[in-house]
C-alpha positions in Angstrom: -38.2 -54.6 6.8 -37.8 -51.9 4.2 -36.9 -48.4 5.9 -37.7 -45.5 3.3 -33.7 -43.8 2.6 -34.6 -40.1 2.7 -32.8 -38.2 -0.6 -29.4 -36.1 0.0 -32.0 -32.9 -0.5 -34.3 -34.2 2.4 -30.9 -35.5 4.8 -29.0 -32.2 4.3 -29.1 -28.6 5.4 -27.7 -26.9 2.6 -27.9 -23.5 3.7 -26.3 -24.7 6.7 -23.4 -26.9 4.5 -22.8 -23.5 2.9 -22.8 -21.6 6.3 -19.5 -23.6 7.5 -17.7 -23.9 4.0 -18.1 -20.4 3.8 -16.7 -20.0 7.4 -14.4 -22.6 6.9 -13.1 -20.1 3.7 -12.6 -17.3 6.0 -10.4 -18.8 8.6 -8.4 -19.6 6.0 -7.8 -16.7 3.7 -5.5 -14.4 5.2 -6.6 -11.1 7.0 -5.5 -9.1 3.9 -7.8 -10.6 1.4 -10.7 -10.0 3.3 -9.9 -6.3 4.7 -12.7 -3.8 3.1 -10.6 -1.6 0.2 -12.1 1.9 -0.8 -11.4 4.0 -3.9 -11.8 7.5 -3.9 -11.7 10.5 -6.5 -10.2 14.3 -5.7 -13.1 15.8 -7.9 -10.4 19.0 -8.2 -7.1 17.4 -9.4 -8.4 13.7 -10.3 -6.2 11.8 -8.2 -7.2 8.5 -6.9 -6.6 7.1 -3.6 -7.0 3.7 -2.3 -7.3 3.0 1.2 -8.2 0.0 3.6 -8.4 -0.3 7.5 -7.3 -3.4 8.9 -7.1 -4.5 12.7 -6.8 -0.9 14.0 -4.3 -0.1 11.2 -4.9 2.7 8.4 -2.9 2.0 4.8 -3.7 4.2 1.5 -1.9 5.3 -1.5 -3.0 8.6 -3.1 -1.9 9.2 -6.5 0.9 12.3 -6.9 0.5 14.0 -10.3 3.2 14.5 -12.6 3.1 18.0 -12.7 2.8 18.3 -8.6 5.4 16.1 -8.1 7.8 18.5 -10.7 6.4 21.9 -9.5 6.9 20.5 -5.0 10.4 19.4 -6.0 11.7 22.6 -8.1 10.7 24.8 -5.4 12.7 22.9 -3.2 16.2 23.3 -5.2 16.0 20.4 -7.8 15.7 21.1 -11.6 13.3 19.6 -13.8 15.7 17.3 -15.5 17.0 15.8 -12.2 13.3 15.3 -10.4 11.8 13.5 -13.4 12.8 10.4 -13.3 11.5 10.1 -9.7 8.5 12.2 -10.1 7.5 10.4 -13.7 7.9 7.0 -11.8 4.4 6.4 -10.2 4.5 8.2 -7.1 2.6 7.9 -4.3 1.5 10.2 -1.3 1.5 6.9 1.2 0.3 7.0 5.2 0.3 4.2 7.5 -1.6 4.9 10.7 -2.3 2.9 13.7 -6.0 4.0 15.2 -6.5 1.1 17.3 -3.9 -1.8 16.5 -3.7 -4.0 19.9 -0.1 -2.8 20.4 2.6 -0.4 18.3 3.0 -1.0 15.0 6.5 -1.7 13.3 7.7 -1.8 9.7 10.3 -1.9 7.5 10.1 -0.6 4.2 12.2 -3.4 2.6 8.9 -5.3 3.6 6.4 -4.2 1.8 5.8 -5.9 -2.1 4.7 -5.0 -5.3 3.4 -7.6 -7.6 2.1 -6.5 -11.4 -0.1 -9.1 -13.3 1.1 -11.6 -10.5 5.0 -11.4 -10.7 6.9 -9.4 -8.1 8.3 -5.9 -9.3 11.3 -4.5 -7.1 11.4 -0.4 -6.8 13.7 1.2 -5.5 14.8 2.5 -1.8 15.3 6.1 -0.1 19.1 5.0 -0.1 18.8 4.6 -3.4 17.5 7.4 -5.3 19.2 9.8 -3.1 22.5 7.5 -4.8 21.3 8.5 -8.3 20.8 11.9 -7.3 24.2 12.3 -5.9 26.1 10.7 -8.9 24.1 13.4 -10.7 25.8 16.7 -8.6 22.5 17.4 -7.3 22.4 20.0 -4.6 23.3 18.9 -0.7 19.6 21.2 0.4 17.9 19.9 -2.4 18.8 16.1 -1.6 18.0 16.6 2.6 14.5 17.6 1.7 13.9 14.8 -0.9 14.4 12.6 1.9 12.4 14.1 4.5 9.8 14.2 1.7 10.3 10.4 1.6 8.0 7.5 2.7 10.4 6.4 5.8 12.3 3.6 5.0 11.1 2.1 8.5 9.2 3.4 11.5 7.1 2.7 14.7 3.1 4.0 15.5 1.1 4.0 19.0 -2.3 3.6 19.0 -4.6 5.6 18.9 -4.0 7.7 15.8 0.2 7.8 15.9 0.9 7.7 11.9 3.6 9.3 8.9 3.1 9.8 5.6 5.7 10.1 2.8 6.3 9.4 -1.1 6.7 6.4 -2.7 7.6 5.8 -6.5 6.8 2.1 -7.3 9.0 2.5 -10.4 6.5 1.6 -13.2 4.5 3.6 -16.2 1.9 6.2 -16.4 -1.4 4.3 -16.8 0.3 0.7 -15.6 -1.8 -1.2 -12.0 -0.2 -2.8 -9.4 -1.0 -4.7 -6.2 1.0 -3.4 -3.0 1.3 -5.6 0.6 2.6 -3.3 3.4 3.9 -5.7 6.4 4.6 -4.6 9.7 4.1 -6.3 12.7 2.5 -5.4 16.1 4.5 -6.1 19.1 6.5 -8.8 17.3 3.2 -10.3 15.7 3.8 -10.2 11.9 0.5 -8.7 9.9 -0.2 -7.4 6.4 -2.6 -5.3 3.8 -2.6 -5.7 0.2 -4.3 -3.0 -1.7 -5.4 -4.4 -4.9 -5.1 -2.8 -8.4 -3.7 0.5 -7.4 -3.5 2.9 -11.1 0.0 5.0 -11.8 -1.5 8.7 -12.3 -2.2 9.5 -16.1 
């Protein structure tokens, strides 16, 4: 007896084929390529910030100006000549805050990554600029209020709104872009963000 073989179109759902692959995609990818990421302008000074919210946790990176970064620092004991290497090295006004994160947030600093045009690009630590500022004979008062100025190098958050914010310099050139993962982990459980082609101020 010949039984009429419908066609692939007729035997198969295809919006329902690309339903599950496209579920099947998002169980895989990790919860950092999939988190929301905003961009914003300050219409008065031009700095950017980019931000993302992922599981109850808050990461963004707003640009520092130059000239901010110079004028906070000199008013705080520093000359211009010993700030500007930190201040003309892509800093960052940087928070981390947990809104609503299942448990308390952790992180080391020493963590977190920066990758430009895929490779991994190591900046340096608290430890170490406040090194190259002392080989430099800068001022005890001026050095304690770089560091309180500082990104902590490592830190813990409650939920429901317990955050910090700090600078970071990233260590790369006015103009250059640069992905940044933050890792921290709640309760133990390891978790991460990646903010994707952050801009050094102009």
């Amino acid at each position: 007896m010949d039984f009429h073989r419908p066609s692939i179109s007729q035997s198969i759902s295809w919006p329902a084929v690309l339903a599950s692959i496209l579920a099947l995609l998002l169980g895989l990818l990790p919860p950092t390529a999939i988190a929301q990421q905003q961009r914003t302008s300050n219409p008065a000074t031009g700095a950017k910030t980019w931000s993302l919210s992922h599981a109850g946790v808050h990461f963004s990176l707003t640009q520092i100006l130059s000239q901010q970064g110079d004028a906070f620092y000199v008013n705080r004991g520093f000359s211009l000549d010993e700030i500007k290497p930190f201040t003309s090295s892509c800093v960052f006004m940087t928070v981390l805050r947990n809104d609503a994160a299942a448990g308390t947030v952790h992180f080391l600093r020493s963590n977190w990554q920066v990758r430009v045009d895929g490779q991994a690009h190591r900046f340096k630590t608290v430890a170490e600029w406040l090194e190259f500022f002392r080989t430099r004979q800068v001022a005890k008062s001026a050095l304690i209020a770089f560091q309180w100025a500082q990104f902590p190098p490592e830190q813990e958050y409650e939920p429901g709104g317990d955050w910090n914010q700090g600078m970071l310099a990233v260590g790369l050139g006015a103009g250059q872009s640069f992905d940044i993962t933050a890792h921290w982990d709640v309760d133990g459980k390891p978790d991460s963000a990646t903010l994707q082609g952050v801009e050094c101020a102009l």
